[in-house]
LUMVODREN-90061 format. One record per residue (C-alpha): residue number from 1; chain; x, y, z. Coordinates in steps of 0.5 Angstrom, whole numbers, plus 2048, in hexadecimal, padded with zeros to 3 digits. Layout:
BEGIN
@n: NUM chain: A x: X y: Y z: Z
...
END
This chain:
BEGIN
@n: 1 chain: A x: 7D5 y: 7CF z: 85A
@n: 2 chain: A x: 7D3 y: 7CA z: 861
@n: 3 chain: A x: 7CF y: 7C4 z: 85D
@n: 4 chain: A x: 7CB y: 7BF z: 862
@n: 5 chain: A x: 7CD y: 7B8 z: 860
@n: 6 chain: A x: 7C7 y: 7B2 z: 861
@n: 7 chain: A x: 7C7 y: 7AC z: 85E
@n: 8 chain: A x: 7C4 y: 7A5 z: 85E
@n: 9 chain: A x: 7BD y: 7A7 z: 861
@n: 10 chain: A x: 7B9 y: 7A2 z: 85F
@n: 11 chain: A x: 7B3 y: 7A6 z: 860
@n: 12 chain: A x: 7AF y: 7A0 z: 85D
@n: 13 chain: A x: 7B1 y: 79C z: 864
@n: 14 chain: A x: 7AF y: 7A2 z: 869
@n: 15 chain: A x: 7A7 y: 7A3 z: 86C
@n: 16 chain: A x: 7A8 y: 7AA z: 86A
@n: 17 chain: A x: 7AD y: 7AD z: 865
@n: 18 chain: A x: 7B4 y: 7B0 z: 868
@n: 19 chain: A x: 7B4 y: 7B7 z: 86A
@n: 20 chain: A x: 7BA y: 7BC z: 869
@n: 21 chain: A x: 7BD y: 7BF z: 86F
@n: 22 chain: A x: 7BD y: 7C8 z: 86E
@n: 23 chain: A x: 7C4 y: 7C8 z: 86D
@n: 24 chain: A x: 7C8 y: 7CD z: 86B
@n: 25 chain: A x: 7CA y: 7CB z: 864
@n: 26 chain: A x: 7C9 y: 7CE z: 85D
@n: 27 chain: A x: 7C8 y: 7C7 z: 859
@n: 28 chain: A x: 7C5 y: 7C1 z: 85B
@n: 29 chain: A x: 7C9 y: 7BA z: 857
@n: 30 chain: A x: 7C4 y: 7B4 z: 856
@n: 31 chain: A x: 7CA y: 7AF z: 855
@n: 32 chain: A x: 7C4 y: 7A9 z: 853
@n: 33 chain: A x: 7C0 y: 7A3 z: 856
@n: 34 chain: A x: 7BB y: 7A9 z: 859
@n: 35 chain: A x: 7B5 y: 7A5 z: 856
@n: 36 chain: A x: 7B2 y: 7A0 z: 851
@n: 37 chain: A x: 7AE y: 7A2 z: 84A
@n: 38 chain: A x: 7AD y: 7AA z: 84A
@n: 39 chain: A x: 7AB y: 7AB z: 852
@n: 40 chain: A x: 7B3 y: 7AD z: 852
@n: 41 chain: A x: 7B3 y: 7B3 z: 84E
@n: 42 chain: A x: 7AC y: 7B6 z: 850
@n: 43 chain: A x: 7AF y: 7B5 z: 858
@n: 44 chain: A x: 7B6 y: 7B9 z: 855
@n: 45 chain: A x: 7B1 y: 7BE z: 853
@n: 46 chain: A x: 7AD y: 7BF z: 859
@n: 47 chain: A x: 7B3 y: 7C0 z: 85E
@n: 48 chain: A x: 7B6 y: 7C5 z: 859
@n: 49 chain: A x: 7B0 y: 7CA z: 859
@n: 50 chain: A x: 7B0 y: 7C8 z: 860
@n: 51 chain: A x: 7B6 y: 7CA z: 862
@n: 52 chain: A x: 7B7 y: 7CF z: 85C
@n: 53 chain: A x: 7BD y: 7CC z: 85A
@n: 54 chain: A x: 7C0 y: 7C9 z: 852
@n: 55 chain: A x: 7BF y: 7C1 z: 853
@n: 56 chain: A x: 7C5 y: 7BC z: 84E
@n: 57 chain: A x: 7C2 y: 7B6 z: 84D
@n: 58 chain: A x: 7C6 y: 7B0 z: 84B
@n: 59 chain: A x: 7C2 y: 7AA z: 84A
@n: 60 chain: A x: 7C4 y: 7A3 z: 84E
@n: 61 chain: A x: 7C4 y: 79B z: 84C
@n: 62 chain: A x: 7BC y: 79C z: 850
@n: 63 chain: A x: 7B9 y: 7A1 z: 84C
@n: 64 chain: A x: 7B9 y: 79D z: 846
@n: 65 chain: A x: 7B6 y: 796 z: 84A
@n: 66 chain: A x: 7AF y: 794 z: 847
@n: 67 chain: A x: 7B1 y: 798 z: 841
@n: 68 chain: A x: 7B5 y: 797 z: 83A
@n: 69 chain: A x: 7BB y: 79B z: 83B
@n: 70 chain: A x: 7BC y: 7A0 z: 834
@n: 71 chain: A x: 7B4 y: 7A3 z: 835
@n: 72 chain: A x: 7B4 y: 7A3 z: 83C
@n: 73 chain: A x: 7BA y: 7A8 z: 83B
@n: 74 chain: A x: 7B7 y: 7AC z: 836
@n: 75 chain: A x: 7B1 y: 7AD z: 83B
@n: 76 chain: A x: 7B4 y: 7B0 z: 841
@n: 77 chain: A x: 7B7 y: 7B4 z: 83C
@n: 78 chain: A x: 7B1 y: 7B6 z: 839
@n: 79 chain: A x: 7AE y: 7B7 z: 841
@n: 80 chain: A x: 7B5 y: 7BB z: 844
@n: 81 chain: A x: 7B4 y: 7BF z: 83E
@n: 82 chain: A x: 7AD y: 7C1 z: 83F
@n: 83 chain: A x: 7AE y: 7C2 z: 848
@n: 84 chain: A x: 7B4 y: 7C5 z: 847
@n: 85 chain: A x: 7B9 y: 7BF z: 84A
@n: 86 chain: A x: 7C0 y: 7BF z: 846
@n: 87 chain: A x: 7C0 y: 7B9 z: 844
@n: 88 chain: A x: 7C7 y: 7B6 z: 843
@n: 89 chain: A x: 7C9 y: 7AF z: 83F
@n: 90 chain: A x: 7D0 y: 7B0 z: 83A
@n: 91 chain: A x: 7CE y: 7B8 z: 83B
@n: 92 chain: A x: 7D1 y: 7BE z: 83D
@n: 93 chain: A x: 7CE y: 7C4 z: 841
@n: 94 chain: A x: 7D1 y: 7CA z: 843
@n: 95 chain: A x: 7D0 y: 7CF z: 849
@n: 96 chain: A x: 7D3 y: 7D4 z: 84C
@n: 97 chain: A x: 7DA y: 7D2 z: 849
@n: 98 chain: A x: 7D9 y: 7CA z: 84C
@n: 99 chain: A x: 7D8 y: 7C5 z: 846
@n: 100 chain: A x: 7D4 y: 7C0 z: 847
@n: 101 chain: A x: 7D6 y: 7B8 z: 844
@n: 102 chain: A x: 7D0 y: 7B4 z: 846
@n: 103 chain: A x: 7CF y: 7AC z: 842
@n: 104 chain: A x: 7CD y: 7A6 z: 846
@n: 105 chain: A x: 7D4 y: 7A3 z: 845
@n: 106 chain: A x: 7D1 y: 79B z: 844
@n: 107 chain: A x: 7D7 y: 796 z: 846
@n: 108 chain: A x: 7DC y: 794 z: 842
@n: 109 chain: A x: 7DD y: 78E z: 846
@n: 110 chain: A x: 7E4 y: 78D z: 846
@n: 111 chain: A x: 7E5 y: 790 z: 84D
@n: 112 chain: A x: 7E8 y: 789 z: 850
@n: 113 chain: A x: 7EC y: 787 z: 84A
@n: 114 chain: A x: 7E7 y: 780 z: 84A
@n: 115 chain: A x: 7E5 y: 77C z: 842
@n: 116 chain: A x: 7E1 y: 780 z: 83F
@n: 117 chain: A x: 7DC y: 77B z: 83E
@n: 118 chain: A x: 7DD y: 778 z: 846
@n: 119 chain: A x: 7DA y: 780 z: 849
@n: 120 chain: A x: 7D6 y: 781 z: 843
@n: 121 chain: A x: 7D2 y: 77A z: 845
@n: 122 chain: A x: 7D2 y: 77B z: 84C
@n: 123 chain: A x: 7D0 y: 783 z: 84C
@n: 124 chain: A x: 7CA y: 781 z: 847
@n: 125 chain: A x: 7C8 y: 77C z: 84D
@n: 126 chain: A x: 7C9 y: 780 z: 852
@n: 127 chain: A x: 7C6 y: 788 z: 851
@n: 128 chain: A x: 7C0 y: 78A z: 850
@n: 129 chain: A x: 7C1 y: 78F z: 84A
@n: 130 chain: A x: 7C1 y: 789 z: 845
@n: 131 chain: A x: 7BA y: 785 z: 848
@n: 132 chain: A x: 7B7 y: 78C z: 848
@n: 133 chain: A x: 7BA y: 791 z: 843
@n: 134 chain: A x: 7B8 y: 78F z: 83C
@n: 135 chain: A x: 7BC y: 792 z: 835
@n: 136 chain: A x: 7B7 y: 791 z: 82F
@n: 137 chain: A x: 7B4 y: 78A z: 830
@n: 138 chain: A x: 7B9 y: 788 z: 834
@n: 139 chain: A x: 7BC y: 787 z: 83B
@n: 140 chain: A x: 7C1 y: 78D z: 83C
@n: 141 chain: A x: 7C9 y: 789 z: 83C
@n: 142 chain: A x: 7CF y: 78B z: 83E
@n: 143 chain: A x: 7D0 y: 78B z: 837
@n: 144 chain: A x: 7CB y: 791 z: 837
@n: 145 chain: A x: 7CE y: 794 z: 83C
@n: 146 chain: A x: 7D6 y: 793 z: 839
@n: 147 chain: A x: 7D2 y: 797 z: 833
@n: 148 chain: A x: 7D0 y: 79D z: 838
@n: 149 chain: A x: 7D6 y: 79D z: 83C
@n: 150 chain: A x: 7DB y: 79D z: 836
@n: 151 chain: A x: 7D7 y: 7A3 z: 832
@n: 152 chain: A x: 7D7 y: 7A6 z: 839
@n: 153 chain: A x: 7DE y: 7A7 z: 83A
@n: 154 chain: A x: 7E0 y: 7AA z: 833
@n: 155 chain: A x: 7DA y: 7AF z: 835
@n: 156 chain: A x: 7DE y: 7B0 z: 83B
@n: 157 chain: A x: 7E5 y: 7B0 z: 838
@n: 158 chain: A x: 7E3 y: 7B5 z: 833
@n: 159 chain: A x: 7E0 y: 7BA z: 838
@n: 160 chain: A x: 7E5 y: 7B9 z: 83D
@n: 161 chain: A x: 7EA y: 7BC z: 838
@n: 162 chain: A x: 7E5 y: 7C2 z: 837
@n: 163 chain: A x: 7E5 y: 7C4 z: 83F
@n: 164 chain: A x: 7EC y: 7C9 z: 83E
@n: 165 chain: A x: 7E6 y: 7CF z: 83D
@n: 166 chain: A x: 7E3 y: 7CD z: 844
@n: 167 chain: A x: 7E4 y: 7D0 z: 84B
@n: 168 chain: A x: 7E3 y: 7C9 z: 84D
@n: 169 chain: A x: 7E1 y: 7C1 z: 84A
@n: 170 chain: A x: 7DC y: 7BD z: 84D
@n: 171 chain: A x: 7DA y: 7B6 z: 84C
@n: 172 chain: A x: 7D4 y: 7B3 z: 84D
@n: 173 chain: A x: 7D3 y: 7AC z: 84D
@n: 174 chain: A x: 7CF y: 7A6 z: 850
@n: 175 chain: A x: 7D3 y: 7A1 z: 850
@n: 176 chain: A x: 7DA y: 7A1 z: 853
@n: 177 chain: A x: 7E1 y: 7A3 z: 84F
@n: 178 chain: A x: 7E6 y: 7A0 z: 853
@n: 179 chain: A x: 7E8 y: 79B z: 858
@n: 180 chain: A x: 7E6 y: 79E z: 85D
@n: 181 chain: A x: 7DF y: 79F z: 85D
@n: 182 chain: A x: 7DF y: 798 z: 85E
@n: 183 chain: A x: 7DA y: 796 z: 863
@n: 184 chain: A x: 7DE y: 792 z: 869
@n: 185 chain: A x: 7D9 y: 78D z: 869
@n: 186 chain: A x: 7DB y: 78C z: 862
@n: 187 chain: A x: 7E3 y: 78D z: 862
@n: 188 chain: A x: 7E5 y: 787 z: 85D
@n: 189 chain: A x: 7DF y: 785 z: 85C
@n: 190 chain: A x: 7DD y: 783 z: 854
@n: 191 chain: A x: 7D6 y: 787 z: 856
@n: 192 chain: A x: 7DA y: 78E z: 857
@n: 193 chain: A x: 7DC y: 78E z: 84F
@n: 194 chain: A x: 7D4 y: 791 z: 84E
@n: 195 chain: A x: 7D6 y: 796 z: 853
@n: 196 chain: A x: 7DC y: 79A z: 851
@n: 197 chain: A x: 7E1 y: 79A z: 84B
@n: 198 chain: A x: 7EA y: 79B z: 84B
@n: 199 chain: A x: 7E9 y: 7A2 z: 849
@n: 200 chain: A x: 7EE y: 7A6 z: 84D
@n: 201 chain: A x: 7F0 y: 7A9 z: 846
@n: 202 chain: A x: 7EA y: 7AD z: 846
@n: 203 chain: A x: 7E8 y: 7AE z: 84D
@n: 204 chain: A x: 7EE y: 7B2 z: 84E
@n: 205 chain: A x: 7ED y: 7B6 z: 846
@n: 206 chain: A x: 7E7 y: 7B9 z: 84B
@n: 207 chain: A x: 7E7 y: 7BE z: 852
@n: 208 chain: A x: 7E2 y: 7B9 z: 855
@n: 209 chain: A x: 7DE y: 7B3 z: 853
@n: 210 chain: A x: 7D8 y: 7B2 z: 857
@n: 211 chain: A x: 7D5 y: 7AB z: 857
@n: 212 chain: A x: 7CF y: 7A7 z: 858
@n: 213 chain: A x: 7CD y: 79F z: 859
@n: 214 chain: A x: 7D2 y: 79C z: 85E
@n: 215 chain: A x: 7CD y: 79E z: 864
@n: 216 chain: A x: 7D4 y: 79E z: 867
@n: 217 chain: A x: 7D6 y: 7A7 z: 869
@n: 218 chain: A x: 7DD y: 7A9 z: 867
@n: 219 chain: A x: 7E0 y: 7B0 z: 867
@n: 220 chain: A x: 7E7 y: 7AE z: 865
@n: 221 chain: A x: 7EC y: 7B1 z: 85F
@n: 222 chain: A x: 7EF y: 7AD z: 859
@n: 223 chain: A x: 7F6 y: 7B1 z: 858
@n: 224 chain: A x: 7F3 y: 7B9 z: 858
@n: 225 chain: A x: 7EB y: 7B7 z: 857
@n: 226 chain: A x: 7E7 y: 7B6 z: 85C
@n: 227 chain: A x: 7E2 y: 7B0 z: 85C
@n: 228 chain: A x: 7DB y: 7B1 z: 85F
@n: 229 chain: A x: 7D5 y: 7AC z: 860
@n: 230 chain: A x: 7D0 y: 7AD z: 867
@n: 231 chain: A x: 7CB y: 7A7 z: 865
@n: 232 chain: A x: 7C4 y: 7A7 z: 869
@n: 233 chain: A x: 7C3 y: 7A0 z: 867
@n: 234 chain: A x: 7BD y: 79C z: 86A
@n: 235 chain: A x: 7BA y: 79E z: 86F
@n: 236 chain: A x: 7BC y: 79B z: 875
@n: 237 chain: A x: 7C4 y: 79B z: 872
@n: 238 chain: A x: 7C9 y: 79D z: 875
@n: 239 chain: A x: 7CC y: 79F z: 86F
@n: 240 chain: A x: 7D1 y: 7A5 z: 873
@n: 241 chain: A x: 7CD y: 7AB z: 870
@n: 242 chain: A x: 7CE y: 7B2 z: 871
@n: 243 chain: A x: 7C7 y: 7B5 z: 870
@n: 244 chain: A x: 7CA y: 7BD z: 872
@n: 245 chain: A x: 7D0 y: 7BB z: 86C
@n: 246 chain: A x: 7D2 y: 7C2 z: 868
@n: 247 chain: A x: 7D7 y: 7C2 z: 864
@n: 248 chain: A x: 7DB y: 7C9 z: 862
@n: 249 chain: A x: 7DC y: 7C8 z: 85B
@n: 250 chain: A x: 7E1 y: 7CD z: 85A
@n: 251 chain: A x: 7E5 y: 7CC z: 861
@n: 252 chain: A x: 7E4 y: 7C5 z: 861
@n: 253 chain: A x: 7E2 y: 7C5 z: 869
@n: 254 chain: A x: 7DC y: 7C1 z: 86C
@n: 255 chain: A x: 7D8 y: 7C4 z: 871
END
């Protein structure tokens, strides 16, 4: 199976909306931030009826702006659903003998080791997520997000522990499991803890882990499990993105 790995879009900065390339693959990987509201997700479809090929959609820190978090996902369900996008947040999707695990994997924010408090203060002010994320009446925290990611990884380690069955085990997330996804820009910055999480144990439970968010590309290994991500970013970004990536999910060569 070759999956055509895109993420960090960002349709809603682009006068048009990004358009894939015909490329040879059999599965196209949506690894977040493709847009904002639901326009996402009817995009998702659009180039999977297209292109004729099954679209996975797992949904960025972007999809939720403007939106309060818990409906909103249980909106772009309902939309995937009714367009025919698989849409995966903590579930799991098998094609072909692949098992697919996708979840937004929100931070735990303990990547750099600094008081709890001291980073959770200082990324309150610095990210957009919690000005424009709202969960019930409130703002979205690091609190909320602390929540999500910890019930994201037992959701993980119990489906990883199933994966025996499989031909091959894919992650899908859209933020980074593991210090090397860390954009160099924010090497050793307090910022980089809403990027990515100390997940080594668990990346190397998979075959692959594609990932979103950094707008930094990667194609490395962590032990045996190759870590992808091939972000567009803004427009005008130099972000190092492969727009002809393809990966062979069964022999693990780009092409």
């Amino acid at each position: 199976m070759k999956a055509h790995l895109l993420t960090d879009i960002h349709n809603e900065h682009r006068d048009a909306p990004y358009r894939v390339k015909d490329l040879d693959f059999d599965i196209l990987i949506l690894a977040g931030d493709i847009d904002t509201d639901l326009a996402g997700i009817r995009w998702a479809a659009e180039e999977s009826q297209r292109l004729g090929v099954p679209v996975i959609y797992v949904p960025g820190n972007h999809e939720y702006y403007g939106s309060e978090l818990l409906s909103h996902d249980i909106a772009m369900r309902i939309l995937s659903t009714k367009l025919g996008v698989h849409y995966l947040n903590n579930e799991a999707l098998v094609l072909d003998g692949v098992l697919f695990l996708g979840t937004t994997l929100w931070t735990d924010f303990q990547l750099t080791g600094e008081h709890p408090y001291f980073v959770e203060h200082q990324i309150r002010r610095v990210m957009s997520d919690h000005h424009l994320i709202r969960c019930g009446e409130a703002l979205f925290s690091p609190g909320h997000a602390q929540m999500l990611h910890g019930n994201a990884i037992d959701w993980l380690e119990e489906s990883l522990q199933e994966h025996g069955d499989y031909e091959t085990t894919v992650v899908v997330s859209h933020h980074g499991p593991s210090q090397l996804c860390v954009h160099p820009k924010w090497t050793g910055s307090i910022v980089s803890n809403a990027y990515c999480s100390h997940l080594d144990h668990l990346v190397t439970q998979a075959d692959y882990w594609l990932y979103g968010h950094t707008h930094a590309a990667l194609d490395t290994h962590v032990a045996q499990t190759r870590l992808v991500t091939n972000p567009a970013g803004y427009p005008g970004q130099e972000t190092g993105f492969n727009p002809d990536l393809v990966i062979d999910l069964k022999e693990g060569k780009a092409q």
